[in-house]
C-alpha positions as CSV (number, residue, x, y, z in Angstrom):
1,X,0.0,0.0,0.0
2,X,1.3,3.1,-1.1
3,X,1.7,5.5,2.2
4,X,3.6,8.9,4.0
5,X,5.7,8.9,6.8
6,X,7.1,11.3,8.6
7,X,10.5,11.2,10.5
8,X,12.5,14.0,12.0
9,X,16.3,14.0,13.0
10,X,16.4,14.9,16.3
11,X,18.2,18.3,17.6
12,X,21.4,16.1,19.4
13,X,22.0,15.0,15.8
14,X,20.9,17.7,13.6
15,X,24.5,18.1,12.1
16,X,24.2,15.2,10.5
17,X,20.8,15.3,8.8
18,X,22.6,14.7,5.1
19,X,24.2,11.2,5.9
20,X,21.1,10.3,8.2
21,X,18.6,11.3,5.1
22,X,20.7,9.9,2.6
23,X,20.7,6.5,4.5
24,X,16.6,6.6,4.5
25,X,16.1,7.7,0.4
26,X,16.8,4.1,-0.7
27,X,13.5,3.2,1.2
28,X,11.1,5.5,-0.5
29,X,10.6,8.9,-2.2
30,X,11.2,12.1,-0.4
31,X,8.6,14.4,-1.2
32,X,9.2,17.3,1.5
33,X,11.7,18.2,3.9
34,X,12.2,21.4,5.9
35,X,14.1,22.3,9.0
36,X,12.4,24.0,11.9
37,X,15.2,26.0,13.5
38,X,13.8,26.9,16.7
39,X,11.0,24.3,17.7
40,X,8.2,25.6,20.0
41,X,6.9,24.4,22.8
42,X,3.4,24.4,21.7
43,X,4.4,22.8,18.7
44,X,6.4,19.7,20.3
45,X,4.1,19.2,22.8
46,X,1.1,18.8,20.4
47,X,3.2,16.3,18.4
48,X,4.0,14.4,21.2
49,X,0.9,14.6,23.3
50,X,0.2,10.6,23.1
51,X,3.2,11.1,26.0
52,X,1.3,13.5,27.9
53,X,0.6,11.2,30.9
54,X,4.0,9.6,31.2
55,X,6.8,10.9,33.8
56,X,9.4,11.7,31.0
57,X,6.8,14.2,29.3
58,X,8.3,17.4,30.2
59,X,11.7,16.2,29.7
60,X,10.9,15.3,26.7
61,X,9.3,18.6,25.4
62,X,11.7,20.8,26.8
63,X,14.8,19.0,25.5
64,X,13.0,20.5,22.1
65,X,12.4,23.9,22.8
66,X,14.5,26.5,20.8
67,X,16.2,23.8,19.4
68,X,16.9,23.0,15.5
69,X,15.3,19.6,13.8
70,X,15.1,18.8,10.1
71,X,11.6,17.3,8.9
72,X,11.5,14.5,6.0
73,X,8.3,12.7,4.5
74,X,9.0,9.5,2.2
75,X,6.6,8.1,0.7
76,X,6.3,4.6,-0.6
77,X,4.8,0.7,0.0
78,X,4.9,0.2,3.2
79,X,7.3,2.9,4.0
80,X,6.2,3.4,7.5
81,X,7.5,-0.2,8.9
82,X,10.9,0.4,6.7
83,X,11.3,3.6,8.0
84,X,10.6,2.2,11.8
85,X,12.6,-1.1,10.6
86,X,15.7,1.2,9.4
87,X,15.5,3.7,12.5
88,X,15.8,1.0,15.0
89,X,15.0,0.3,18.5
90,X,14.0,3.5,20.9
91,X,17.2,2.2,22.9
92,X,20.3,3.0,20.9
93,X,22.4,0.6,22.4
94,X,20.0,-2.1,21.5
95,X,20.1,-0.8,18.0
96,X,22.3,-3.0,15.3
97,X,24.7,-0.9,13.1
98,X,22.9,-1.3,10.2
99,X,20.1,1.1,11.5
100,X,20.0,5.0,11.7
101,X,20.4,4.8,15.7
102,X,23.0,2.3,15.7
103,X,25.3,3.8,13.4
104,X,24.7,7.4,15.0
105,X,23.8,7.2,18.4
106,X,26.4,5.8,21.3
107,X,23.7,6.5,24.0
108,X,21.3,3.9,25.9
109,X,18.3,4.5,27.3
110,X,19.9,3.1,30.9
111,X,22.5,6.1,30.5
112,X,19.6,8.4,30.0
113,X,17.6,7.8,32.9
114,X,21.0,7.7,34.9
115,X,21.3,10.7,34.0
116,X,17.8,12.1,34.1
117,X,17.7,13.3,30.4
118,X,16.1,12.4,27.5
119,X,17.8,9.3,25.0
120,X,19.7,10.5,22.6
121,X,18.3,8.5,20.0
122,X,18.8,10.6,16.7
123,X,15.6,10.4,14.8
124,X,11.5,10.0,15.6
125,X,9.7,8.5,13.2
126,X,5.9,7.6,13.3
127,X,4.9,4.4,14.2
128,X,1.7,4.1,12.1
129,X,-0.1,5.8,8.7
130,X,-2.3,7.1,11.4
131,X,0.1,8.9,13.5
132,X,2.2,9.7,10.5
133,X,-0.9,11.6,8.7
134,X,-1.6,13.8,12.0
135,X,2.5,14.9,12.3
136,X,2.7,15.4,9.2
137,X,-0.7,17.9,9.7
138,X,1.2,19.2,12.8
139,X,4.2,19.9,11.0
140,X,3.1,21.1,7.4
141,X,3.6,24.6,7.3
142,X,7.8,23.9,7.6
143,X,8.0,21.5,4.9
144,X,8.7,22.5,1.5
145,X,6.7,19.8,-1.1
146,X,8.7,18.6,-4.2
């Protein structure tokens, strides 16, 4: 089935949104990108609200804020479970090196709560055509359509 997706690289990895969108195109066709250079909190915490009711919440929202993150939608068959399937597991260090957060990301989500931050684990991405649709709403008026 032919979808959209939507996948953002996070603002820890920002600097490295070429090689991290170049190892996605293979899956599916970009048709918009944009970067958001200073996110707001509004804006995050609408896109993230299925979060709202867990402890990390404000962590996670305010790790955003101000910060810079570059937006991609690919479309393609089934390009939301290749784009989950490339990204990798939420936990980094669980991640093999053949997937976006295992060849960028050093971090663990063990280390993270150590530390009381957030997982530095490079890129979201939706998890359904469901959720994808409704960020990609949230997000639309950044992206640039090709």
């Amino acid at each position: 089935m032919l979808e959209r997706t939507l996948m953002f690289v996070k603002p820890d990895h920002y600097h490295l949104y070429v090689p991290i969108l170049e190892m996605v195109d293979p899956l599916g066709k970009r048709v918009a990108e944009g970067p958001v250079e200073k996110v707001s909190r509004d804006k995050i915490a609408e896109h993230y609200i299925s979060h709202q009711n867990q402890r990390h919440y404000l962590l996670l929202v305010d790790h955003f804020v101000d910060r810079s993150i570059f937006l991609a939608v690919y479309e393609g068959e089934g390009i939301v479970q290749k784009v989950l399937d490339l990204a990798g597991p939420t936990d980094p260090s669980k991640a093999g090196k053949d997937t976006v957060r295992g060849r960028f990301s050093d971090d663990s989500l063990e280390l993270s709560r150590k530390e009381g931050r957030i997982v530095r684990n490079v890129v979201h991405r939706a998890s359904s055509s469901e959720e994808a649709k409704r960020e990609i709403e949230i997000w639309d008026s950044y992206l640039v359509w090709k």
